[in-house]
N, C-alpha and C positions, 0 to 999 in steps of 0.2 A: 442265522446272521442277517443284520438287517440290512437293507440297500443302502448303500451311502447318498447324501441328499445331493442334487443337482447343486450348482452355482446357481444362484439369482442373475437373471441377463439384464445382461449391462441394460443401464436406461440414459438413453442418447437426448439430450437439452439443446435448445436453442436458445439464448437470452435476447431479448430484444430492448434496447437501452444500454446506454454506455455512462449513462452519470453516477453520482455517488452510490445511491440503491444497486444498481446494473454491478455495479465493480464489487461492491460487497458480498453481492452472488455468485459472481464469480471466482470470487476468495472461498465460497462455502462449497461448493458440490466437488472441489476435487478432495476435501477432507469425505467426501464422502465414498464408499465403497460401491463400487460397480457404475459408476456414473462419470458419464463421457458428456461437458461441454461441447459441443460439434462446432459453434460459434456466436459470433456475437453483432450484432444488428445498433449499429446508428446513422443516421444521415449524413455526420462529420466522421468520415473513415480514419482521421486519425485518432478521435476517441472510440473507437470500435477497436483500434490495433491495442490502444492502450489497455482496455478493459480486456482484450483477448489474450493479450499476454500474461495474465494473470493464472488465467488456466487453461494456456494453451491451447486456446482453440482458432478457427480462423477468424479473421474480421470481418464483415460484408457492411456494401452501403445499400444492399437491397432486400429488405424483410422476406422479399418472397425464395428469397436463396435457400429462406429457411422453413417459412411455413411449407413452401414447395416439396421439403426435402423428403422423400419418404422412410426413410433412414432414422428421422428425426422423430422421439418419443412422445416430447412435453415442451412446450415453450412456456417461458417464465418474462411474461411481458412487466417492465422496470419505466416504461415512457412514461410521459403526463397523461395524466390523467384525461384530459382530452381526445386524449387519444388510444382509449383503452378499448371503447365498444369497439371501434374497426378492427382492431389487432385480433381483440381476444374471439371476437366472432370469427375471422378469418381463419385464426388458429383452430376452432373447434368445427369450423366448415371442413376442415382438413383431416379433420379424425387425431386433430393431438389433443392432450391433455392439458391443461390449464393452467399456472398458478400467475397469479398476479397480485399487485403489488396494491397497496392502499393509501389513498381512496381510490376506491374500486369504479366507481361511475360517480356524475354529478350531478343527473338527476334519476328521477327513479325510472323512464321511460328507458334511458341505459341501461340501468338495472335491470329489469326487465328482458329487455332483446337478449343480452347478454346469457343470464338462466336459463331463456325460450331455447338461444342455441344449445348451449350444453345437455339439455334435456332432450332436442332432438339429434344430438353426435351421441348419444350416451357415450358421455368421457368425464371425467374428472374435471371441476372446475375448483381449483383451492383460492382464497384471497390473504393476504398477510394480514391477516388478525394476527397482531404479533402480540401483545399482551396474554393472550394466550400460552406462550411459550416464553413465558418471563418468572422466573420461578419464583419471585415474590409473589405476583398474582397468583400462580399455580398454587401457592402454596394456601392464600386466603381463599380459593374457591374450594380447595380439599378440605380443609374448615368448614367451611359452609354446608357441602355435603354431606360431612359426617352427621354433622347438630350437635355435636358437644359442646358450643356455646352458643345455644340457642338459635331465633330469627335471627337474621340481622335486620337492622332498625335503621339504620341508613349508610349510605354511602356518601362523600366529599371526593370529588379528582378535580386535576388541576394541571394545566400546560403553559407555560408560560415562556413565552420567546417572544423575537424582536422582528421575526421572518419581512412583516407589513411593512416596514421602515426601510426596506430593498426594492429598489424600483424591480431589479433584476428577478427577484423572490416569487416579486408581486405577479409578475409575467409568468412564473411557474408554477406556483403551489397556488389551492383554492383558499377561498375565505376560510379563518380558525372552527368552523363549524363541522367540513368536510375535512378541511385537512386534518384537526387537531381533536373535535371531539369526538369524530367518529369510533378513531380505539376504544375509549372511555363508555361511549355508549354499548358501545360491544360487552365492554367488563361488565357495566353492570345489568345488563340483560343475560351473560353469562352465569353471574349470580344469582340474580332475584326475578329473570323475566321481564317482560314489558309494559311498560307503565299504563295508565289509565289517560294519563294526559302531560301536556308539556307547556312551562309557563318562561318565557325566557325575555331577557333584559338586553341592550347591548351600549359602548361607547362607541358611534361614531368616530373614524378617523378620516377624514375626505368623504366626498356627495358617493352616497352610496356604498361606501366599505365600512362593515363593521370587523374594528378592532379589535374589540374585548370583549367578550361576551360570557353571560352567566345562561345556565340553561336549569331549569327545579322539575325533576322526573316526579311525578304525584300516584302511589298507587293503591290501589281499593284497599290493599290490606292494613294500611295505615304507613307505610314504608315512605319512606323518600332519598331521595338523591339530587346532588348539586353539583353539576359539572360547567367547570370555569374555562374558556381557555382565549390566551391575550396572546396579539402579534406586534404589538406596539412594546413592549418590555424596552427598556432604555437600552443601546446597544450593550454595555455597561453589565446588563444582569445577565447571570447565565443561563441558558435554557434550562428550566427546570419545569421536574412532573413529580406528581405524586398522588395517595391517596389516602384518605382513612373510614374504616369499614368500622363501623359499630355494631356490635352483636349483643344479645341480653345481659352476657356473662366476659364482655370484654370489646376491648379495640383494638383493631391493626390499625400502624401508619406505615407508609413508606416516603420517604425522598429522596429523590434522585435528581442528581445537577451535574448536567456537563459542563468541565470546563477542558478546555486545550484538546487535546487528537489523543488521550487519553483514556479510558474505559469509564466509566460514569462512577462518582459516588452515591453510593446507595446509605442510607439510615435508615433500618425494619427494624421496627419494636412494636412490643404488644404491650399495653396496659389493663390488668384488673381491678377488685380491690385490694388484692395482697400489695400489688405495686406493680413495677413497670422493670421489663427487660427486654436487652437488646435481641434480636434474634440472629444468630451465623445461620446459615442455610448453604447447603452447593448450589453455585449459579453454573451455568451454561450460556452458551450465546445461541440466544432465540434464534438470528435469521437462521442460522445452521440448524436448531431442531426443528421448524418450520418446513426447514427444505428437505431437511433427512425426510417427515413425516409425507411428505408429500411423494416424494420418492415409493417410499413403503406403499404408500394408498395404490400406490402404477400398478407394482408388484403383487398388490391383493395381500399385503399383507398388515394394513393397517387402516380400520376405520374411515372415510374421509371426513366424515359429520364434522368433524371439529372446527374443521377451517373451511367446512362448506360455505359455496359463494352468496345462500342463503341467510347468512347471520350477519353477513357484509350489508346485505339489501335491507336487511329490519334495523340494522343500526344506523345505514343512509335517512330511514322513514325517520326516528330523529330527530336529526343533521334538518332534513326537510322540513320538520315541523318546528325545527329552533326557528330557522329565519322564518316561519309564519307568524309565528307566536312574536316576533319581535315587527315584523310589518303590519301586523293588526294589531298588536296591543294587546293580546287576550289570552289566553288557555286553549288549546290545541288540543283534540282530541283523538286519541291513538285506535 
């Protein structure tokens, strides 16, 4: 007879961030099994209680309540982005494990310290590449892999929101380069690897913010890619993303628009030459597979490559070389 298998030990979280992200994580780990929020970290304690009450955990107005704690397994830092290198070094100075939220740093020098630490904590460091766990994507990179319709020949995405048009916005999130294409650059270096070079265009909106901006991935193989993404969109449109992938033997699109506190509408169809059909798929919600897998990786029981904080930093390099390419005028070379 064989030994019955242990329980997996619990793995004990600390969030740090109390805003939209923060709170949505905190709705995901208690659907998850064996996983104990311990608390939750913001400077305004009454958004720390709010977000704690969510899953139950305590509130703190002081990060080190938690980084300190030794109790405390993983920290999943949700702050701006600003303020991510201090947190997440702190946390991995401490011997926790990692995941944080994207964009992951703002410039590469961030990037950098950040990796340096986790490589000398050997600990887990995940970043929310969340298109990754978006089963429309998942489902065009399992395509991909296979080869059953061939190269693909290029890639189109596209982000469009109003975020820049918010003083309030403005003060939070980065320019649509870091904040908006970085996912995009991720997909398609997921797919097809890293370009040769980067040619990018942009509309100013005030001295020094660029608004809208087009970014053209150029690579040896003869491939390309065009990723779009605007913060100026009329309050009026609704945040809307999507993509379409071209392969020898066919196209996926996808789009997706939020409107209201509702779950996104999605439209996936693949077109050949026979014709063009919708595609039904099971979806999931990524932040929850995200966090599940992150969990798993603690536990030794799941890969972390995927959401290594590695693929975060090549898709920063980019993000970096978009505003170059758009401050000199020229083709940027990768």
């Amino acid at each position: 007879m064989s030994e019955p298998q242990s329980a997996s030990p619990e793995v004990r979280i600390g969030i740090l961030g109390s805003g939209w992200m923060g709170s949505v994580h905190a709705e995901c780990y208690p659907r998850i099994k064996g996983v104990k929020v311990v608390g939750v970290f913001s400077r305004n304690l009454e958004r720390a209680k709010t977000a704690a009450k969510i899953c139950d955990a305590k509130a703190v107005g002081d990060a080190s309540a938690l980084l300190d704690d030794p109790d405390v397994d993983a920290i999943d830092v949700c702050l701006p982005s600003v303020n991510h290198e201090e947190f997440v070094a702190k946390a991995l100075e401490r011997g926790k494990h990692v995941f944080c939220e994207t964009p992951f740093a703002l410039t590469f020098t961030e990037a950098e310290a950040m990796l340096k630490a986790a490589k000398e904590a050997d600990r887990i460091f995940m970043v929310g590449l969340l298109e990754r766990s978006i089963a429309q994507y998942e489902y065009v990179h399992q395509a991909a892999a296979a080869g059953h319709l061939g190269k693909v020949l290029s890639i189109t995405t596209y982000r469009l929101g109003s975020y820049l048009l918010s003083e309030e916005s403005r003060r939070h999130y980065a320019d649509p380069t870091l904040e908006l294409m970085t996912l995009d650059f991720d997909f398609i270096r997921w797919l097809i690897g890293s370009p040769a070079s980067v040619s990018a265009t942009a509309v100013e909106w005030g001295p020094g913010v660029q608004g809208e901006i087009s970014s053209i991935l150029n690579y040896d193989s003869g491939a390309n890619a065009t990723v779009m993404a605007s913060g100026i969109m009329p309050k009026g449109f609704p945040f809307s993303i999507g993509f379409r992938v071209l392969f020898e033997k066919g196209a996926f699109e996808l789009k997706t628009v939020f409107e209201g506190a509702g779950p996104p509408k999605n439209t996936f169809q693949f077109c050949s030459d026979e014709g063009r059909q919708t595609l039904t798929i099971d979806e999931h919600d990524p932040y929850e597979k995200e966090l599940r897998y992150f969990v798993e990786a603690i536990r030794g029981k799941a890969d972390p490559s995927l959401l290594d904080a590695q693929h975060a930093c090549e898709a920063l390099k980019l993000s970096l070389a978009t505003l170059q390419s758009i401050s000199e005028n020229q083709a940027i070379k990768i």
